[in-house]
C-alpha positions in Angstrom: 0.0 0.0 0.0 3.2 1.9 0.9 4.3 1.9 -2.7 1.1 2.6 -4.5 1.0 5.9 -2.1 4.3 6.7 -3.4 4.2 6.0 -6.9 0.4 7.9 -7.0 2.5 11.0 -5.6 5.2 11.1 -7.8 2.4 10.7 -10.6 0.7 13.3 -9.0 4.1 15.6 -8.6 4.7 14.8 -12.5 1.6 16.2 -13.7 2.1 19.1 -11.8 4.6 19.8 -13.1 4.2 19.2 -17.1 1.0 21.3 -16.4 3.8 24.3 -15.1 5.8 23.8 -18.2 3.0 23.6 -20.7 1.0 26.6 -18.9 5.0 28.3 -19.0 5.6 27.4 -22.7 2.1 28.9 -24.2 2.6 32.4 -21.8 6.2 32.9 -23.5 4.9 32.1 -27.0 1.7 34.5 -25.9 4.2 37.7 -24.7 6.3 37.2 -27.8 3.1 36.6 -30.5 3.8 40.3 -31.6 7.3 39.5 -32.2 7.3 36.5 -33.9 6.1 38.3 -37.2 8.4 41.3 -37.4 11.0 39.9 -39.7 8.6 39.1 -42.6 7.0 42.4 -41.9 10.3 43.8 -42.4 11.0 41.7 -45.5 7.6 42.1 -46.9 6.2 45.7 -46.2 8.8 47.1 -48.4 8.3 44.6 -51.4 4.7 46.3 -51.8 5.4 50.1 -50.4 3.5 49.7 -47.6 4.6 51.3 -44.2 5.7 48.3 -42.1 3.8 49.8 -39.0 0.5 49.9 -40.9 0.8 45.9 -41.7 1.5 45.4 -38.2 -1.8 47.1 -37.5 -3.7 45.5 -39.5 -2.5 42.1 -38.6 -3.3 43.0 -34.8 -6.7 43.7 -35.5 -7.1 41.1 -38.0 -5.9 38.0 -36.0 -3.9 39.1 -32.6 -1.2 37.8 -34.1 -2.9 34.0 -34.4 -1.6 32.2 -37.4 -4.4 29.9 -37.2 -7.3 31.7 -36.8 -10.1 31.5 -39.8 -12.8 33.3 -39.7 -17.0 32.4 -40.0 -16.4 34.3 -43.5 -13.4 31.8 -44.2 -10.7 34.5 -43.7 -7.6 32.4 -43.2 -4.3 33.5 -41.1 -2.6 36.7 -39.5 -3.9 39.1 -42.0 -7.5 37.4 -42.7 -7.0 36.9 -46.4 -9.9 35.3 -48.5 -8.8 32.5 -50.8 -10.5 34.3 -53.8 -7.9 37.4 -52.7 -5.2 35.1 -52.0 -5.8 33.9 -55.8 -5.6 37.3 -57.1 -2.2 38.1 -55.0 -0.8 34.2 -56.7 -1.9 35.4 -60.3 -0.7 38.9 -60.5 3.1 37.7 -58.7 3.3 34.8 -60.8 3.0 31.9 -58.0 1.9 28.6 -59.7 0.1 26.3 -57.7 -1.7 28.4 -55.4 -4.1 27.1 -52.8 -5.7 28.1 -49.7 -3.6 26.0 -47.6 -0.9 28.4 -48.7 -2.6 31.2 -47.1 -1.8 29.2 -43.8 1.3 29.8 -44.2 3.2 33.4 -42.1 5.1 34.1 -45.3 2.4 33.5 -47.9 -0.4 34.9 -46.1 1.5 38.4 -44.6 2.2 38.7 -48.8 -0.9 38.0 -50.0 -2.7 40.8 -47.1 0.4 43.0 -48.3 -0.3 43.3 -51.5 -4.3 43.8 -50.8 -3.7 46.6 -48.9 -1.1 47.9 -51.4 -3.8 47.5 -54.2 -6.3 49.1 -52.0 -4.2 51.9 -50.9 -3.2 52.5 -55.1 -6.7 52.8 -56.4 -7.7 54.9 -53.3 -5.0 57.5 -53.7 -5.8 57.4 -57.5 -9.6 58.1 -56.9 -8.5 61.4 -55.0 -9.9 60.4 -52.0 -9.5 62.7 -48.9 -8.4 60.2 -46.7 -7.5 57.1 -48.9 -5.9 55.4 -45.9 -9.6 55.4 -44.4 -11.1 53.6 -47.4 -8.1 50.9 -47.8 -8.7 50.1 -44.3 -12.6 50.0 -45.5 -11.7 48.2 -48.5 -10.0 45.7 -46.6 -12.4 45.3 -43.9 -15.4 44.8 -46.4 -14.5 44.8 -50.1 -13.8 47.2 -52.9 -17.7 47.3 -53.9 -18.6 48.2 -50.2 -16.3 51.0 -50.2 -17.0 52.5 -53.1 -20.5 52.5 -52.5 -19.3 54.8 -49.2 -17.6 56.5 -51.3 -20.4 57.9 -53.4 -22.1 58.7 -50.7 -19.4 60.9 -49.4 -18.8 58.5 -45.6 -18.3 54.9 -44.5 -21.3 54.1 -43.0 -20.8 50.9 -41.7 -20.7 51.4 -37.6 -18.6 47.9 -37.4 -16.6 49.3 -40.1 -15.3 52.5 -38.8 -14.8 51.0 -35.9 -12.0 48.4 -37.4 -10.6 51.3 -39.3 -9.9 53.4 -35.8 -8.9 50.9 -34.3 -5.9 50.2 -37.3 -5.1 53.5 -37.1 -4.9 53.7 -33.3 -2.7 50.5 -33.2 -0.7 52.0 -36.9 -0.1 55.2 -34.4 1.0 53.0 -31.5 3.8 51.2 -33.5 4.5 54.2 -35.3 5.2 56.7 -31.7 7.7 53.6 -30.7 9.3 53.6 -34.2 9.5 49.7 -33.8 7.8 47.0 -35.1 
């Protein structure tokens, strides 16, 4: 009975303390989930003239930094990129054998939301938009056809809308005051 006592404690003591290191390991991956990204931000960003702070923002509010989140719309990864947008990205920078599983991966998927928002921030700056920043972020958020239907009538009126757009730009003018990703 002795030794059942004992070996049930040292059971006991060993779950204890896997639980410690698991519950250590996902708090240090947690603190550092910003981090992780900031080198293919850095490499990326610049590819597609994007400011590297803005991509940051957007990926905070798109995913919190979670590589495998999808969304109920299917948005897939850090920067919530559809797989008919992830297409587009694969066609117009001539990668062959493009499929949504790509968009799983960091690299692919912080390119593919890159070069949306570049797009989005092109057209908007050509339509002579006041703020084109403001209806990239809309474009982004809800589609070209949704924005330019704001557009028209002169103000995003999406409430859920401009609320993701503030909150890019108040996270775009957090990284930006620390001048580091």
């Amino acid at each position: 009975m002795k030794g059942l006592k004992q070996t049930g404690n040292w059971l006991a003591t060993g779950l204890v303390a896997t639980a410690v290191v698991a519950v250590a390991f996902v708090y240090v991956r947690w603190r550092n989930r910003e981090q992780r990204w900031n080198a293919l931000i850095e490499q990326i960003a610049p590819r597609y003239g994007v400011d590297k702070f803005l991509v940051k923002a957007v990926m905070r509010q798109e995913s919190g930094f979670d590589p495998l989140v999808v969304s109920s719309k299917g948005a897939i990864g850090l920067m919530q990129v559809m797989e008919a947008t992830g297409a587009d990205w694969a066609r117009a920078t001539g990668q062959r054998g493009f499929s949504s599983a790509a968009l799983g991966i960091p690299q692919y998927n912080i390119e593919a939301g890159t070069w949306y928002l570049a797009r989005a921030l092109d057209y908007w700056r050509k339509q002579g938009a006041a703020d084109p920043l403001a209806f990239a972020l809309a474009e982004y958020n809800a589609g070209r056809g949704n924005a330019q239907r704001w557009w028209a009538q002169g103000q995003i009126t999406h409430a859920g809308v401009r609320h993701y757009i503030r909150r890019v730009l108040e996270f775009y003018e957090y990284y930006r005051a620390r001048g580091e990703l």
